[in-house]
C-alpha positions as CSV (number, residue, x, y, z in Angstrom):
1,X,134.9,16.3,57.6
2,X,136.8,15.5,54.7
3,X,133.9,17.7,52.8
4,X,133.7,20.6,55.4
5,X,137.7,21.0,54.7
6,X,137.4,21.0,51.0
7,X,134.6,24.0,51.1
8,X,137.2,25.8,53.8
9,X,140.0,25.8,51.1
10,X,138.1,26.3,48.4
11,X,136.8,29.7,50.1
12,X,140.0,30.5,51.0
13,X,141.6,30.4,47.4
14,X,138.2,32.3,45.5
15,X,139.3,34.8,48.5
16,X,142.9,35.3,47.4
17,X,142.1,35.1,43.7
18,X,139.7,37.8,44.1
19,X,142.3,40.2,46.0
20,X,144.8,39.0,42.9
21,X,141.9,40.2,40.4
22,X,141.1,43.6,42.2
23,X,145.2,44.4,42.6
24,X,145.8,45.7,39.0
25,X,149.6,45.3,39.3
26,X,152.1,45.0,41.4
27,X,156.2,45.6,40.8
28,X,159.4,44.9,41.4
29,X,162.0,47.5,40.8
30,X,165.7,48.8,41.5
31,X,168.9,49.5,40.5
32,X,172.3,48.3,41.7
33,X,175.7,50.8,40.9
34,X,179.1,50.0,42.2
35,X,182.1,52.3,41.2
36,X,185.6,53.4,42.1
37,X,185.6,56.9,43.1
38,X,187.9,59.6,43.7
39,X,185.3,62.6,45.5
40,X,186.0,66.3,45.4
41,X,187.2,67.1,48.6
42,X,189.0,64.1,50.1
43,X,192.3,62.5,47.9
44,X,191.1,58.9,48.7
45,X,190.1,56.6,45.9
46,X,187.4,53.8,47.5
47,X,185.0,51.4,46.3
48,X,181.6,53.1,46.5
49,X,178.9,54.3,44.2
50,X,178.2,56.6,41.6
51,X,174.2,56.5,42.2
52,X,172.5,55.2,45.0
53,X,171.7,51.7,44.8
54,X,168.5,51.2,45.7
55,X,165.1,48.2,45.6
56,X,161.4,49.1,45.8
57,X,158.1,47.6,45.1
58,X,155.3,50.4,43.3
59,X,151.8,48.8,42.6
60,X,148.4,50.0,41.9
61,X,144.5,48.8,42.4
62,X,141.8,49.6,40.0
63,X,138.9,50.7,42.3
64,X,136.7,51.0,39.7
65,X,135.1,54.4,37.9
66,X,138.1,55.5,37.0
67,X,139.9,55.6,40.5
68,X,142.9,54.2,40.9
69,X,144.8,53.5,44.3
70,X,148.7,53.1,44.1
71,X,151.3,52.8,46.3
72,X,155.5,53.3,46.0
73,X,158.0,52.0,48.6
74,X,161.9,52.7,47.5
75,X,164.4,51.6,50.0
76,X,168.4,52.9,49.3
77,X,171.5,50.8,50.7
78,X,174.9,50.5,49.8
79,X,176.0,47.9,47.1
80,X,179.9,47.1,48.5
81,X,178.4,46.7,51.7
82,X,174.3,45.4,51.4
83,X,174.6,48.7,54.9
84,X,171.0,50.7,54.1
85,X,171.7,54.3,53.1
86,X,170.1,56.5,55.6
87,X,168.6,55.8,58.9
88,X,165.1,55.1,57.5
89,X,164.3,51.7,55.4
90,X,162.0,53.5,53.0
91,X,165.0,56.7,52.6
92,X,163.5,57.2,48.8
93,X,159.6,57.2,49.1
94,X,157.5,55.7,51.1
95,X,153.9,57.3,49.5
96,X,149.9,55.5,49.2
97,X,147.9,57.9,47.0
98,X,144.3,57.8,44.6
99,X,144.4,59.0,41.4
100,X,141.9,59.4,38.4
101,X,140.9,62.2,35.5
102,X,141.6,65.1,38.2
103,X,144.8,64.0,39.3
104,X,146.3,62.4,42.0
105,X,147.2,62.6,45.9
106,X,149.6,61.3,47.6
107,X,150.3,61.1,51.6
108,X,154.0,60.4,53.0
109,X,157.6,60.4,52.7
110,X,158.0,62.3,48.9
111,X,160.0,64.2,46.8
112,X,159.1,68.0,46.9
113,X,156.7,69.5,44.3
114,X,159.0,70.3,41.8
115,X,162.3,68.5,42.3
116,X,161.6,65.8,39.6
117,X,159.7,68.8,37.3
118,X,162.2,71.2,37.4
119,X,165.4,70.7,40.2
120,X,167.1,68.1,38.1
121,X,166.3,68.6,34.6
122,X,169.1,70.4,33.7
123,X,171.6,68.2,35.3
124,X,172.4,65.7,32.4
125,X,174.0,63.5,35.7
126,X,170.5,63.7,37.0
127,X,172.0,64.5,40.5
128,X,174.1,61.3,41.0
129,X,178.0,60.8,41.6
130,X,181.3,63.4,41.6
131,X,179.4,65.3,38.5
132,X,175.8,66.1,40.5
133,X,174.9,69.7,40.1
134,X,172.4,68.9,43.4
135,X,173.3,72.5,44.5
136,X,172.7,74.4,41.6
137,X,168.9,72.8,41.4
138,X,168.5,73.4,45.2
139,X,170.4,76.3,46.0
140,X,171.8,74.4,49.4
141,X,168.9,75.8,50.7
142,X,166.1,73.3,49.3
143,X,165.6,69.6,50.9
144,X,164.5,67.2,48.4
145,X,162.2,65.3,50.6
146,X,159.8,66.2,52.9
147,X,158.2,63.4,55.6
148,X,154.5,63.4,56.2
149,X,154.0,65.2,52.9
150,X,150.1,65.7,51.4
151,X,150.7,66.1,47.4
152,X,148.3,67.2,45.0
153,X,149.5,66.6,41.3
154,X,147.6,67.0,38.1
155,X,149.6,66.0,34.3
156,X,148.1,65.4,30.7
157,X,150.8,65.4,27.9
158,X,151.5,68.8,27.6
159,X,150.9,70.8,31.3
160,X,151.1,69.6,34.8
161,X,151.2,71.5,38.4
162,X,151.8,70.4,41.6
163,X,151.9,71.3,45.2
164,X,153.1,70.1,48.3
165,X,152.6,70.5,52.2
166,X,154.4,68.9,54.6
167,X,154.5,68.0,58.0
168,X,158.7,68.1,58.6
169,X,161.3,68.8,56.9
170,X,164.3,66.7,56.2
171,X,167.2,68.4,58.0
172,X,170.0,67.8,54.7
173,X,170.1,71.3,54.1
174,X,172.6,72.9,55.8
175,X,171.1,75.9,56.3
176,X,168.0,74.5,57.9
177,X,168.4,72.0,60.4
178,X,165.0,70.4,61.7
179,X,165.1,72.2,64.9
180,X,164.7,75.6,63.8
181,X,161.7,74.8,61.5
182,X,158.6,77.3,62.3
183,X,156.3,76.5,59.2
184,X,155.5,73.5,57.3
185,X,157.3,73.3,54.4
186,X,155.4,74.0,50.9
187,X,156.2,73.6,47.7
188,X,154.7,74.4,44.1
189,X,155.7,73.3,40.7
190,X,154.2,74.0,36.8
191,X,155.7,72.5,33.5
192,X,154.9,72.8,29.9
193,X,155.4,70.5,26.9
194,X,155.3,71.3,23.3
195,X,156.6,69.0,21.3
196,X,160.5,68.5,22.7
197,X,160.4,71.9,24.0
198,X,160.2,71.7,28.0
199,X,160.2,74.6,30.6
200,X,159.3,73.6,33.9
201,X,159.5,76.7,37.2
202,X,159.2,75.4,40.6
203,X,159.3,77.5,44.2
204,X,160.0,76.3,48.1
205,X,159.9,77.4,51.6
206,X,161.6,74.5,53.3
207,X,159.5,75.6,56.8
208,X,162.3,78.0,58.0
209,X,162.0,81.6,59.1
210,X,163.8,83.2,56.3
211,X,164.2,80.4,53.7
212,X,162.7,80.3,50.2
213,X,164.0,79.0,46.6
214,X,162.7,79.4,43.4
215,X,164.3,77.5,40.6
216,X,163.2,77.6,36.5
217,X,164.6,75.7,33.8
218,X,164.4,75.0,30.1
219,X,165.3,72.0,27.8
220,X,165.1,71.5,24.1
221,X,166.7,69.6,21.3
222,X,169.6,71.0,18.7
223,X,170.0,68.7,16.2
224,X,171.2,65.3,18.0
225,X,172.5,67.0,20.8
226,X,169.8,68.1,24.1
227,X,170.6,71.3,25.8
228,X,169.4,72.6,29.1
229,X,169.8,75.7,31.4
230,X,168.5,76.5,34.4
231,X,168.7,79.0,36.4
232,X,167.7,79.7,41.1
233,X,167.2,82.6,43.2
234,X,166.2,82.6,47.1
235,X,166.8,83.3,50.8
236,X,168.9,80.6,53.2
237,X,167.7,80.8,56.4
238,X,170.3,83.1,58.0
239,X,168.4,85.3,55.2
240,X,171.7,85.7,53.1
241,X,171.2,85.6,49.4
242,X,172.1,83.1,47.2
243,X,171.7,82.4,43.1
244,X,172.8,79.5,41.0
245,X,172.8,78.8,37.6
246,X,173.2,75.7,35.1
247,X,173.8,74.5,31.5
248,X,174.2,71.2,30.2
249,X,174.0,69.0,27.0
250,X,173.6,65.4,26.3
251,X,173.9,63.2,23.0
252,X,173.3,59.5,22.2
253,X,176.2,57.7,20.5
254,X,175.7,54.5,18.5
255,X,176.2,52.6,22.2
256,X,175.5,55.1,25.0
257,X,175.4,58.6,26.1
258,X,177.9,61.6,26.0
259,X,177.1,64.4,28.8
260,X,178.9,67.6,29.9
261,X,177.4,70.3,32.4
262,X,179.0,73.5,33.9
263,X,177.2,74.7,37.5
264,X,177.6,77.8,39.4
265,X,176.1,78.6,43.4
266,X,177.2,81.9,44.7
267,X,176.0,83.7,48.1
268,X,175.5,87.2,46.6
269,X,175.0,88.6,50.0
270,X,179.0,88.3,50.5
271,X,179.7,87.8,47.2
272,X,181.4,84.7,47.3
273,X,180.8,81.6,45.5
274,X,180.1,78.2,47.1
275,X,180.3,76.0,43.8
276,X,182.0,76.3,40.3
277,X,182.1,73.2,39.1
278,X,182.3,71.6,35.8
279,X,181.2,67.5,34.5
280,X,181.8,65.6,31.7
281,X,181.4,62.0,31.6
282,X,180.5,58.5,29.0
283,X,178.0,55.8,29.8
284,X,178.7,52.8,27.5
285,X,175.5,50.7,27.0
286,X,176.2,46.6,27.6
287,X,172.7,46.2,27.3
288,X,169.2,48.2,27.8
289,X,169.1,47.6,31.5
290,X,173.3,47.8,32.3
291,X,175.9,50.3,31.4
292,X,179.4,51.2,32.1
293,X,180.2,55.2,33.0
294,X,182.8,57.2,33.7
295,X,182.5,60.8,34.8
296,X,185.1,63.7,35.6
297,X,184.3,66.2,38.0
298,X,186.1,69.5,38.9
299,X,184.8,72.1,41.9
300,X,187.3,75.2,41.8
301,X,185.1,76.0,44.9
302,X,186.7,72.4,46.8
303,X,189.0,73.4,49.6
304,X,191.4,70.7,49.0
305,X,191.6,68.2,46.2
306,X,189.2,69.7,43.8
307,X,189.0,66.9,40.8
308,X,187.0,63.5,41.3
309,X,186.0,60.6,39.3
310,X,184.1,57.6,39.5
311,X,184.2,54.4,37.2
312,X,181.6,52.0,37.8
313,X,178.8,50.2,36.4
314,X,175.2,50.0,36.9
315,X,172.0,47.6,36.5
316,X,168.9,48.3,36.1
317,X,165.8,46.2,37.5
């Protein structure tokens, strides 16, 4: 008996070592941001954040011949309270894809093709806290995330292209809540590389009848300071017109990061604007994971208290 038990376990542990040896890599990763902010729009000061805290786990199997499967789960709460952010557990990504010399795929909840490539590369706040320039990247007519989304993506050190099909849109947009969506939403994406020079275009049709956003954007060095500008064009979906444009700069400093941005989203079917707002804000490195920011923010756009701040500090994992 005592034999016949010692064979069971031993089976059992050359089982789980050999899933340990076949799962390449599996990790841990997050970040956790508290601040006190003031927000454009509402004169309270509270304890909230300046980006969204959030923990995920990302791994990835070798499968041999080059072929890799991976997988990336991002969940989003709220650090003064531990309350998730969003009614879904997975509100970041929540994607299982292969990848190899052609490329990769992924299948579920994702960003849309061209939102990390091209929405938010001109934002030095990288769409975070009182200074995001969200709209200018998206137009207010552009979702961010898709569910049930089928992306194709190819990179090598200079080029990459993407595309995206979706099965739902994410109704944030609002110009396109979920109930008037008559197509799948699609979107495509291209970026080129040379040598610190960047330029990346990206265009979406969030699934409406009328909507569409096309969005380019260019970044490159000046001496120790980075510059960006980017600049949007589409259709909401009550088919009015709207443009944005953006330009922003960042510099390292001997212990963080200076960063200024000026943003502009304007309905040119009425002529109106819907966002003139201008950043500037500090992060002070304690340490390569962990720094203290503070950012200014002002919206001439706001209808009521059109300054905000936040003060916080953030950890990275």
């Amino acid at each position: 008996m005592l034999h016949r038990k010692q064979l069971v376990a031993a089976a059992l542990m050359s089982g789980v070592a050999a899933m340990a040896a076949a799962q390449s890599s599996v990790t841990v990763f997050g970040k956790i941001d508290s601040a006190y902010v003031k927000k454009i729009g509402s004169p309270n000061k509270i304890l909230d954040e300046g980006a969204q805290s959030r923990f995920g786990i990302r791994g990835t199997e070798d499968l041999g011949g080059g072929l890799s499967a991976f997988f990336w789960l991002e969940n989003r709460f709220k650090s003064d309270t531990g309350q998730q952010n969003g009614a879904r557990f997975f509100q970041g990504q929540s994607i299982l894809g292969l990848k190899g010399n052609w490329g990769s795929v992924t299948i579920g909840r994702d960003y849309v093709a061209g939102y990390i490539e091209a929405q938010i590369v001109p934002d030095p706040f990288i769409h975070t806290g009182v200074s995001s320039m969200v709209l200018t990247g998206t137009g207010g007519i552009g979702t961010v995330r898709n569910d049930g989304g089928f992306t194709y993506q190819y990179k090598n050190p200079n080029f990459s292209v993407s595309a995206q099909r979706a099965n739902a849109v994410e109704p944030n947009s609002a110009t396109l809540p979920a109930a008037v969506t008559r197509e799948h939403p699609l979107s495509l994406a291209a970026s080129y590389r040379h040598g610190s020079l960047y330029a990346a275009y990206s265009y979406e049709n969030p699934g409406g009848i009328n909507d569409e956003w096309q969005f380019a954007t260019v970044q490159a060095p000046v001496g120790p300071v980075t510059l960006s500008a980017g600049y949007g064009s589409g259709h909401a979906n009550d088919a009015t017109k709207r443009r944005s444009w953006i330009v922003g700069a960042f510099m390292p400093t001997a212990s963080g990061r200076f960063k200024i941005a000026y943003g502009s989203l304007k309905n040119t079917s009425t002529d109106a604007k819907l966002m003139d707002k201008f950043a500037i804000g500090y992060n002070h490195h304690l340490s390569k994971r962990t720094f203290a920011y503070l950012n200014l923010a002002r919206d001439q756009r706001a209808l009521s208290s059109k300054g905000g701040f936040d003060v916080g500090i953030q950890h990275n994992f």
